[in-house]
Steps between C-alpha positions, in 0.01 A plus 500: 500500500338762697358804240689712670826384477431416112468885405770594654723285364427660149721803721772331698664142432473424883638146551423212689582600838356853492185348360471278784552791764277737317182237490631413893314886561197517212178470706138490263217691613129483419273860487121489440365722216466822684782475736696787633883380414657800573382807634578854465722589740609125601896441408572257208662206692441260227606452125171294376539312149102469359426103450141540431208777532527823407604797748517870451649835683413817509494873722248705593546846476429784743148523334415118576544407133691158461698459191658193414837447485612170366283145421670194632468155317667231329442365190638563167436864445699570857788769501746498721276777717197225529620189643609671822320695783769734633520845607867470456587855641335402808683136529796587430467812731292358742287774505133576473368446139205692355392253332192236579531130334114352498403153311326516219415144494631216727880528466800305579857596549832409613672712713840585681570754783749818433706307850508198222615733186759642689610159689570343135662802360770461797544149394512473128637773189183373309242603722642874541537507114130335466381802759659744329361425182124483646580806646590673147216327339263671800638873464456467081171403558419794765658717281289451174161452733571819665627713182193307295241661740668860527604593153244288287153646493161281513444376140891446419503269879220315348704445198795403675327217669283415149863432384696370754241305758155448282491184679429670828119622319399163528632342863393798697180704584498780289468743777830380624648588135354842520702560855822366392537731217310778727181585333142453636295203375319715283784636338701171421093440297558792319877459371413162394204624303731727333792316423263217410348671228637567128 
């Protein structure tokens, strides 16, 4: 069974039939370590489910300082908020996302257009509930990323992910750590000298 369509049946008892018309419009795609996804100011056309590899996104603000926003991969430490590389403001608006997806390493996905999502939503209750429930899970993740980085300062966001996403430490570069809880390299160093120390 494609990878896919295993996850989200752990959300939505879809049954034979819709199975068969949802895999009918899953494509897989290949990107080289390095490649360009998504771009900042591209629309979102695609919800991507990670196979393999390991993705990130991130902004740059009006200084030219990227901070990262999510890490996509898939294996057993995933949330929700990893497997999938979605801005899903911009697909489900179809508007211009802010965001820019690059590979980390050489990644796979399976993918489905927002024409797709919204021809099996006419078709069948499940897929509108299974939507709707990505679409919650999405805006509770937003939510606590955005309120984490505005209300938290440095050392507590370093805490935060200490308890809640240690495993990230050791599958990504740690100046990628430093700019997803938005400190300089340097300063990530120093918390974890502090907070390493008795």
């Amino acid at each position: 069974m494609n990878p896919f369509v295993h996850f989200l049946q752990q959300y939505s008892h879809l049954g034979p039939a819709e199975l068969d018309q949802l895999q009918q419009v899953l494509t897989t795609k290949k990107y080289p370590a390095g490649h360009t996804i998504l771009a900042a100011g591209s629309i979102c056309a695609h919800i991507s489910f990670i196979v393999s590899g390991k993705a990130r996104s991130y902004f740059v603000d009006p200084s030219g300082q990227e901070f990262t926003w999510n890490f996509q991969f898939h294996d057993a430490d995933s949330r929700f908020e990893n497997f999938f590389l979605i801005d899903y403001n911009s697909f489900l608006t179809q508007s211009p996302s802010p965001l820019t997806f690059t590979a980390i390493e050489d990644t796979e996905v399976t993918q489905f257009s927002f024409e797709d999502l919204r021809t099996l939503m006419s078709q069948t209750i499940h897929a509108a509930t299974l939507a709707s429930k990505m679409s919650e899970a999405a805006y509770q993740t937003v939510h606590k990323r955005a309120f984490t980085l505005l209300t938290l300062n440095a050392r507590a966001r370093y805490e935060l992910l200490l308890r809640e996403e240690p495993h990230l430490l050791n599958k990504f570069q740690h100046y990628l750590i430093a700019s997803y809880i938005g400190v300089a390299p340097q300063s990530l160093s120093r918390l974890r000298k502090e907070i390493s120390q008795p």
